[in-house]
Wavefront OBJ file of the C-alpha trace (Angstrom):
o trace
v -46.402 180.822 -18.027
v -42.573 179.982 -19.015
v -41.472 176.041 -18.166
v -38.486 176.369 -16.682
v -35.895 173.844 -18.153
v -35.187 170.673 -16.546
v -32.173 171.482 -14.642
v -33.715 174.748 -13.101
v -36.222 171.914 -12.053
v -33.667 170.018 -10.039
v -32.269 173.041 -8.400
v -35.850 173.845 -7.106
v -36.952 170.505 -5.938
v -33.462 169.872 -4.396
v -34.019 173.310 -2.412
v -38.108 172.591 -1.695
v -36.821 168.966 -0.453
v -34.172 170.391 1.403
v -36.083 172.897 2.973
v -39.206 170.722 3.797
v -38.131 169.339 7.329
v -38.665 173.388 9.452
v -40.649 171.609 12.546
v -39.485 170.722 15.957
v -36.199 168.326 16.485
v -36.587 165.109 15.759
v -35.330 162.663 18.520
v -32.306 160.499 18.294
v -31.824 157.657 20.657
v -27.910 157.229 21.387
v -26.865 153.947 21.187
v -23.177 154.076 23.807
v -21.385 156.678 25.217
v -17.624 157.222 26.620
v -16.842 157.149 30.368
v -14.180 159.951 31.026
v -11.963 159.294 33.722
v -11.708 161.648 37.297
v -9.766 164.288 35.584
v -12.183 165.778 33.199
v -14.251 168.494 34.966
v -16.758 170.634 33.611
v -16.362 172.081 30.480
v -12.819 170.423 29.534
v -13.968 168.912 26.087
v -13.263 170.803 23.130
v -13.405 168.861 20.144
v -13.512 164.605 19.242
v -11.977 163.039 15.871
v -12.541 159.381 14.386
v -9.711 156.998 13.063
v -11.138 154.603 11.557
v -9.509 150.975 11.940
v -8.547 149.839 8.230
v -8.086 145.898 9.388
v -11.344 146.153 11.970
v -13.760 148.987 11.439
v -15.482 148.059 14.597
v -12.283 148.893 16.342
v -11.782 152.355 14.897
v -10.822 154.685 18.005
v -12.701 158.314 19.354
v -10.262 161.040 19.908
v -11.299 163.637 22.501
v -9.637 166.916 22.661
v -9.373 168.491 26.192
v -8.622 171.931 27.390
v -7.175 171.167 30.398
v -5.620 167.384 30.049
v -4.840 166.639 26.321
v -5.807 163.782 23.926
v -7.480 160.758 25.308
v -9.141 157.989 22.997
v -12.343 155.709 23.518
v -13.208 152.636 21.900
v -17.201 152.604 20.440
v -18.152 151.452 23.466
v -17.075 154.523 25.289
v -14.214 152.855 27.029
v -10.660 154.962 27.342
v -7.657 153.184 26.085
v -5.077 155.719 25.927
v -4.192 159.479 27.778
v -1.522 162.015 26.015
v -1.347 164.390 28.829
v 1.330 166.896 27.484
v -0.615 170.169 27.609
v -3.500 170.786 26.533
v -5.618 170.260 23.605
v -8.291 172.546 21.978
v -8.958 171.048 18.858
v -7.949 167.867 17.017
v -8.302 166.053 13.697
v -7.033 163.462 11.225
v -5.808 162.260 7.657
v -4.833 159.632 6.045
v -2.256 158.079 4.098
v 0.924 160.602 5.101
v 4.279 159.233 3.913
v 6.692 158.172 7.404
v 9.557 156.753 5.790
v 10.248 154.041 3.859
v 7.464 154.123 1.576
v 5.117 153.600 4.375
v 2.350 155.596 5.589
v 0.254 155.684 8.651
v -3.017 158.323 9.625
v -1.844 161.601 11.154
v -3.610 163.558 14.286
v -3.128 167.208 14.446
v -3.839 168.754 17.685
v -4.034 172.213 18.795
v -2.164 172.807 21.691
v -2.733 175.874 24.069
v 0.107 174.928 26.552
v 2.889 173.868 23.614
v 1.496 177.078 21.808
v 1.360 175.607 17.931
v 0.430 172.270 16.257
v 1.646 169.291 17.634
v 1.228 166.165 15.134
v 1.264 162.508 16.199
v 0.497 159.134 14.080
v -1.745 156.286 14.824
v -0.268 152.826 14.986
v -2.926 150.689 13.237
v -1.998 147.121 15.033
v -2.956 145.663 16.998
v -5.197 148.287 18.167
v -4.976 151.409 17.369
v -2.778 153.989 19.414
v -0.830 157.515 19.391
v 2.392 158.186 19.006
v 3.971 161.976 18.569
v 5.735 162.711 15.491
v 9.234 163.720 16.093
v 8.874 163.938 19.919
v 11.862 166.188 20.144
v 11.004 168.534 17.293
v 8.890 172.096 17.793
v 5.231 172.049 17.416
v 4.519 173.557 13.894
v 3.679 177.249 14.042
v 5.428 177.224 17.164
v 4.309 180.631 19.593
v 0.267 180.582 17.370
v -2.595 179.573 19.677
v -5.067 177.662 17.854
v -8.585 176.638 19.197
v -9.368 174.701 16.071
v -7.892 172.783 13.193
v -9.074 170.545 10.028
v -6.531 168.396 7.980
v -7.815 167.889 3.832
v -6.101 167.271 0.818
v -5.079 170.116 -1.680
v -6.638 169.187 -5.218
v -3.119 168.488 -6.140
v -2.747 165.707 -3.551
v -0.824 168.151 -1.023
v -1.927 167.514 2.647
v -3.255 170.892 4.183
v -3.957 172.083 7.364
v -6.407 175.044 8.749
v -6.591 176.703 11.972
v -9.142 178.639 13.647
v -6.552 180.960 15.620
v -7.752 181.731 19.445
v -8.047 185.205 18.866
v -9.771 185.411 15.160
v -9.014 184.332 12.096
v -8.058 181.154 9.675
v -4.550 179.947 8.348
v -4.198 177.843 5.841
v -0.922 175.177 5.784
v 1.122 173.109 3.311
v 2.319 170.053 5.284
v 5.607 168.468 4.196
v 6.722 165.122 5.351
v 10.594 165.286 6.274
v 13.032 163.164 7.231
v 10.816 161.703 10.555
v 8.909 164.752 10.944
v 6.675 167.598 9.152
v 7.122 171.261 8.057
v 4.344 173.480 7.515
v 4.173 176.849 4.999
v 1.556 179.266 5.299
v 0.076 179.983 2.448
v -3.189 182.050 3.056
v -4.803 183.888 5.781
v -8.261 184.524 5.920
v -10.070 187.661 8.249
v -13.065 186.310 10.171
v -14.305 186.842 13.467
v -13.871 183.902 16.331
v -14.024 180.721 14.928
v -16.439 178.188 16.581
v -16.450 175.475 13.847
v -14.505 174.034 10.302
v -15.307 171.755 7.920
v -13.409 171.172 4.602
v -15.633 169.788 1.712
v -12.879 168.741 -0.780
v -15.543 167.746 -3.577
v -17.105 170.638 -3.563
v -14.103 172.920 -3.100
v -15.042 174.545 -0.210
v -14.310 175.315 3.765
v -16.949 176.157 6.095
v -16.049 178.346 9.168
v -18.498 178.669 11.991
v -18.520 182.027 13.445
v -19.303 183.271 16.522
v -22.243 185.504 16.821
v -22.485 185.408 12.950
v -23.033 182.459 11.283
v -21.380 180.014 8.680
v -19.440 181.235 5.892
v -18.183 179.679 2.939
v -14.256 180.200 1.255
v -12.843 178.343 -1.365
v -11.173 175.564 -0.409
v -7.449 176.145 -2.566
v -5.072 178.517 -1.247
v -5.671 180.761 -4.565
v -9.259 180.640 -3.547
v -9.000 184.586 -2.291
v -9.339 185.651 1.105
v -13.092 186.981 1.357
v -16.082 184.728 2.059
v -19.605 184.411 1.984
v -22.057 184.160 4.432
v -24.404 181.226 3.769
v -26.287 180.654 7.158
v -26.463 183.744 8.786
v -27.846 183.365 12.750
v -31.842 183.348 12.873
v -31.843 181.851 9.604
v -32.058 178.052 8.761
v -32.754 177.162 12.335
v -29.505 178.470 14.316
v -29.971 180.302 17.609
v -26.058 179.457 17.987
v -23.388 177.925 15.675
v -20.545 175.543 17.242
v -18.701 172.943 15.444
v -19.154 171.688 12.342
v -19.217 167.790 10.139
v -19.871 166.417 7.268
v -21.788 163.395 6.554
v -21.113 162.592 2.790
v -23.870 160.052 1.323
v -22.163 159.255 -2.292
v -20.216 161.968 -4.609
v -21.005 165.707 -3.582
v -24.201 164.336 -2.142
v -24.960 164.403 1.643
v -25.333 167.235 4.468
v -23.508 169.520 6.512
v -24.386 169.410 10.017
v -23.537 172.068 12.562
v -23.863 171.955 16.880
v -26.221 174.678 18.150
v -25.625 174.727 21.572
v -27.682 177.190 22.956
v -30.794 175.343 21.880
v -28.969 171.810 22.371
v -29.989 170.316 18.773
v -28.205 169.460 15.434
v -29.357 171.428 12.074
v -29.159 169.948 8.928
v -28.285 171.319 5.792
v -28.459 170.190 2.079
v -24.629 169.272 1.311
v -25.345 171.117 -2.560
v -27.842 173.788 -1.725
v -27.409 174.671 1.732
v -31.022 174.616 1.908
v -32.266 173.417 5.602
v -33.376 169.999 5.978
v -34.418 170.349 9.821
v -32.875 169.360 13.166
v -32.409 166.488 15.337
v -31.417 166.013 19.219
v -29.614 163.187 20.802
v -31.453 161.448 24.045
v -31.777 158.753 25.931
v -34.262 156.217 25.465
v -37.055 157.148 27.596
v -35.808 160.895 26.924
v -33.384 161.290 29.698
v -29.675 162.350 30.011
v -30.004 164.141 26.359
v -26.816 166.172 24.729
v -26.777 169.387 25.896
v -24.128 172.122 25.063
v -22.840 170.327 22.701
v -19.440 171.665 21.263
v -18.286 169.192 19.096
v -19.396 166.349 16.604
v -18.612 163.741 14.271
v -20.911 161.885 11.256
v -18.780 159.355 9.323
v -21.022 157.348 6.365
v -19.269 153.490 6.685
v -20.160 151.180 8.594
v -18.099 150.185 11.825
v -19.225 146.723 12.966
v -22.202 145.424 14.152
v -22.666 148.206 16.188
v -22.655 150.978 13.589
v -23.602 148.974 10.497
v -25.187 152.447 9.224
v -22.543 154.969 10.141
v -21.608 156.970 13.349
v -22.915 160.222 14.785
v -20.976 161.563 17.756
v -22.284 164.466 19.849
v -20.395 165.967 22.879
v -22.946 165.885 25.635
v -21.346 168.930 28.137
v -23.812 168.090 30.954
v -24.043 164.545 30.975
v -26.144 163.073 34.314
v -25.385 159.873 33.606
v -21.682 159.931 34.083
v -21.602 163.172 36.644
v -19.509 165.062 33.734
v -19.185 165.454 30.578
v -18.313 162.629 27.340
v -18.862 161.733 23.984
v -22.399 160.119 23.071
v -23.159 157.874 19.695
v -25.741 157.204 17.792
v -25.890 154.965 14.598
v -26.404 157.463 11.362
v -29.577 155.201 10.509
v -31.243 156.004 13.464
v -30.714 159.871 12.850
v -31.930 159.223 8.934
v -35.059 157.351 9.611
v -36.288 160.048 12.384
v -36.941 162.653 9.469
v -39.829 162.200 7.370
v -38.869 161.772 4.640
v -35.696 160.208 5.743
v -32.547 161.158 5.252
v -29.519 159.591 3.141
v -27.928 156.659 4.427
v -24.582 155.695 2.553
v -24.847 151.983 0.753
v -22.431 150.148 2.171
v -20.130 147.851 0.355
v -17.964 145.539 1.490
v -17.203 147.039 4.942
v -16.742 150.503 3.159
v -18.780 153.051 1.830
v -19.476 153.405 -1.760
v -19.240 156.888 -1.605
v -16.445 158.174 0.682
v -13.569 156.294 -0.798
v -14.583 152.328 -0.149
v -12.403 150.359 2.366
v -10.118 152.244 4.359
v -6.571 151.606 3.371
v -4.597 153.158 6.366
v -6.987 154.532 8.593
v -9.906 155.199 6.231
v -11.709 158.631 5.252
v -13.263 159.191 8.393
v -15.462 162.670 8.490
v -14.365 163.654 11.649
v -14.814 167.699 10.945
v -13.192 167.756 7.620
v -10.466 165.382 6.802
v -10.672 162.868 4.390
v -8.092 161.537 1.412
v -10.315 162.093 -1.491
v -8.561 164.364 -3.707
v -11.706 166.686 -5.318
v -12.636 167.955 -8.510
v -12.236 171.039 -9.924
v -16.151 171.909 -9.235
v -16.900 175.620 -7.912
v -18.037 175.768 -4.408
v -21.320 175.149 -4.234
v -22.313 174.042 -7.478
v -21.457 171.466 -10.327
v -22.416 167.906 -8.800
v -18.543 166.378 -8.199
v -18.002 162.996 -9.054
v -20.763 160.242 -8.557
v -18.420 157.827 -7.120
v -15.643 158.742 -5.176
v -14.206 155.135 -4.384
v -14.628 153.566 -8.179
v -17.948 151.618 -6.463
v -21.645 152.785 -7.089
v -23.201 153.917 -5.054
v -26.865 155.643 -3.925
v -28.061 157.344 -1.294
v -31.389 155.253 0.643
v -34.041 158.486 0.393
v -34.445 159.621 -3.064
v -37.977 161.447 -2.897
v -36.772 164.340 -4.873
v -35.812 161.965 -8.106
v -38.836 160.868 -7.833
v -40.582 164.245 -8.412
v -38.508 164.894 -10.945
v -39.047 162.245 -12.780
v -42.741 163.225 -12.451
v -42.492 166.161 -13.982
v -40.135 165.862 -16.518
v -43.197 163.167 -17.980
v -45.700 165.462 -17.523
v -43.545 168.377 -19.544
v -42.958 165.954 -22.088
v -46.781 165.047 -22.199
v -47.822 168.639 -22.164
v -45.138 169.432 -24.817
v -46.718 166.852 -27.248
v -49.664 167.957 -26.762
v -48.887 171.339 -27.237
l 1 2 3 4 5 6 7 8 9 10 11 12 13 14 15 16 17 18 19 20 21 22 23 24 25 26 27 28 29 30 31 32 33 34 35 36 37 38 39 40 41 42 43 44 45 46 47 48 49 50 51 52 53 54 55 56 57 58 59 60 61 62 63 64 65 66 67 68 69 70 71 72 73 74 75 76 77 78 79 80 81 82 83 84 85 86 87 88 89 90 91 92 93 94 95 96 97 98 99 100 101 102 103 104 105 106 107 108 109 110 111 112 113 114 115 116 117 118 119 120 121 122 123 124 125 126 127 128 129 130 131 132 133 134 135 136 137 138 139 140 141 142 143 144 145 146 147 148 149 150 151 152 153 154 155 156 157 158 159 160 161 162 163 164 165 166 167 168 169 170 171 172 173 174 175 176 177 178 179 180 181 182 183 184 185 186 187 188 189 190 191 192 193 194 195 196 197 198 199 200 201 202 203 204 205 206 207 208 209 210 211 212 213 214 215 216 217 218 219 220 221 222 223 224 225 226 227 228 229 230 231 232 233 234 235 236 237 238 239 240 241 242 243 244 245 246 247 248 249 250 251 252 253 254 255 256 257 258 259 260 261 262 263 264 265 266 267 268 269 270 271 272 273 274 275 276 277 278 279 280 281 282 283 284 285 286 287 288 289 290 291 292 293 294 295 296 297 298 299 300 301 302 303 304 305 306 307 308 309 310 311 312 313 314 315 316 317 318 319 320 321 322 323 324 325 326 327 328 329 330 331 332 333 334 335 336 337 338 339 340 341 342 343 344 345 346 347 348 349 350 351 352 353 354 355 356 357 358 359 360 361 362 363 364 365 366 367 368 369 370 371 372 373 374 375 376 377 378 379 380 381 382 383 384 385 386 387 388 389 390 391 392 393 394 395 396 397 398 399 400 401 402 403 404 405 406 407 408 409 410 411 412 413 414 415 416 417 418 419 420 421 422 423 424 425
């Protein structure tokens, strides 16, 4: 029988390890959740976003998207600190480091906005504690007269800031964002043709966007606006443990390690996939202690890998519960990233933490961080294919590992016993 060569080796163990966790959801204990006011009803929350807090991680800020009321954000104890009622909001997101004058720069929020019928950006004042503030309140919203029920903010591989929307009735755009004189312009620059758009996620290392579609599946596009307009479909439904396919996140362990993580509401878990391989690492649900009050109908979600205080020394998952007993409505449950980890066997990754950062998602924030809230971050990627090469090993000039290495291990196994059967031969 022909040996296959050592990295055909580490392609199949990192697709048998990926693929090893197929049983029932694990269980996730939640550790806080928000408390939305009297105006949310049923079936109001869209979509949530993290800014994280460069001077206090701990007092980074949730950002809920609703239908019917607009942006409201939450502290990580679930408690609202701010409303932004002008229309609605299906869909919101955020980057980092966008120039406002002056050679200063502050995190932007994109929201989607039904009612103002385009993009409407704001920035977040970092001090003292974190709040919104719209971006040229008298200007247009950008795309002015496009209904959008999604959008993701990235950064082009030449540093550009980008935008893409999931349009309301099908379809993705892809946007150059310009900073101007106190305010933004944004150019078109590719369309792509897909069916109703559920979910995004941009992985800049890899070079690739991931759109959620409904009925379908997830498909895969390059990530550059040369990147053609057809995609692949690399999780079709009934396959890799989706009934249904909502929003998506990333949760990036170190380099172009890590998982993509997609809401499937009709069976009210979490699925796991191998960031590199795609391959599917298993589920997860979000409960209660005692297994009451669990997310269900979940339609949006949030993992970011740094740690964010004593309360999230691991990282964050956030899970839109949209039938929540416990606050007779809906809101926003979290649940430290190490709790998720340890309930697979074997566990998951956990990003090494260092120095309030994450080794692998950029280090310390420096104006709002690199929070993987759907599919912004700052890190400019390589020039890697999508879905293959293995990207940088350390995106923030730190090193960095991931906690659960078991397939390293078996390949370092093997590659002795080749070498000892070699020799002998």
């Amino acid at each position: 029988m022909r040996i296959p060569p050592i990295p055909a080796l580490t392609i199949l163990l990192m697709s048998t390890a990926a693929g090893a966790q197929t049983t029932a959801p694990v269980q996730v204990p939640y550790t806080s959740q928000t408390r939305p006011g009297a105006r949310s009803g049923a079936g109001t929350v869209n979509d949530v976003a993290l800014w994280v807090n460069p001077a206090n991680p701990a007092a980074s800020r949730l950002i809920t998207s609703d239908q019917n009321n607009g942006l409201f954000l939450s502290t990580l104890d679930g408690t609202e600190v701010q409303a932004l009622t002008e229309g609605a909001s299906s869909s919101v997101d955020v980057a980092y480091g966008f120039p406002v004058g002056g050679g200063a720069t502050q995190a932007m929020v994109l929201s989607a906005n039904p009612t103002l019928t385009g993009l409407v950006p704001y920035v977040m004042d970092a001090f003292p504690d974190g709040g919104l503030t719209r971006l040229a309140p008298t200007a247009t919203p950008l795309d002015v007269g496009v209904t959008y029920g999604t959008v993701r903010l990235t950064r082009g591989a030449d540093g550009t800031f980008q935008a893409f929307g999931g349009l309301s009735a099908g379809g993705v755009r892809q946007f150059v964002l310009t900073p101007t004189d106190g305010g933004i312009t944004a150019t078109p620059v590719r369309d792509l043709t897909t069916g109703f758009v559920t979910g995004l996620v941009v992985d800049q290392t890899l070079g690739a966007v991931y759109v959620a579609q409904q009925g379908q599946g997830i498909y895969r596009y390059g990530a550059q606006a040369d990147g053609g307009t057809t995609g692949q479909q690399v999780v079709p439904l009934g396959d890799g443990g989706l009934s249904s396919v909502g929003r998506l996140t990333l949760y990036e362990s170190s380099g172009a390690d890590g998982y993509l993580v997609a809401a499937d509401p009709n069976a009210n878990t979490f699925v796991v996939f191998d960031r590199r391989t795609l391959g599917r690492v298993g589920s997860f649900q979000v409960v209660q202690d005692g297994g009451t009050d669990g997310v269900e109908l979940s339609r949006s979600l949030v993992a970011y890998p740094g740690a964010l205080g004593a309360a999230f020394p691991e990282g964050l998952f956030v899970a839109h519960d949209g039938q929540s007993s416990s606050t007779q409505g809906e809101n926003l449950k979290l649940a430290s990233w190490g709790n998720v980890a340890r309930a697979f066997s074997p566990p998951l990754a956990i990003a090494q933490q260092v120095d309030g950062g994450t080794a692998g998602d950029g280090g310390t924030p420096g104006d709002g961080g690199t929070g993987q809230d759907g599919g912004g971050t700052v890190i400019v990627p390589d020039d890697n294919p999508i879905g293959g090469g293995s990207g940088p090993d350390d995106d923030g000039g730190c090193g960095c590992s991931s906690a659960s290495v078991p397939a390293s291990a078996m390949l370092g196994l093997l590659a002795m016993a080749l070498l000892g059967r070699r020799r002998r031969s």
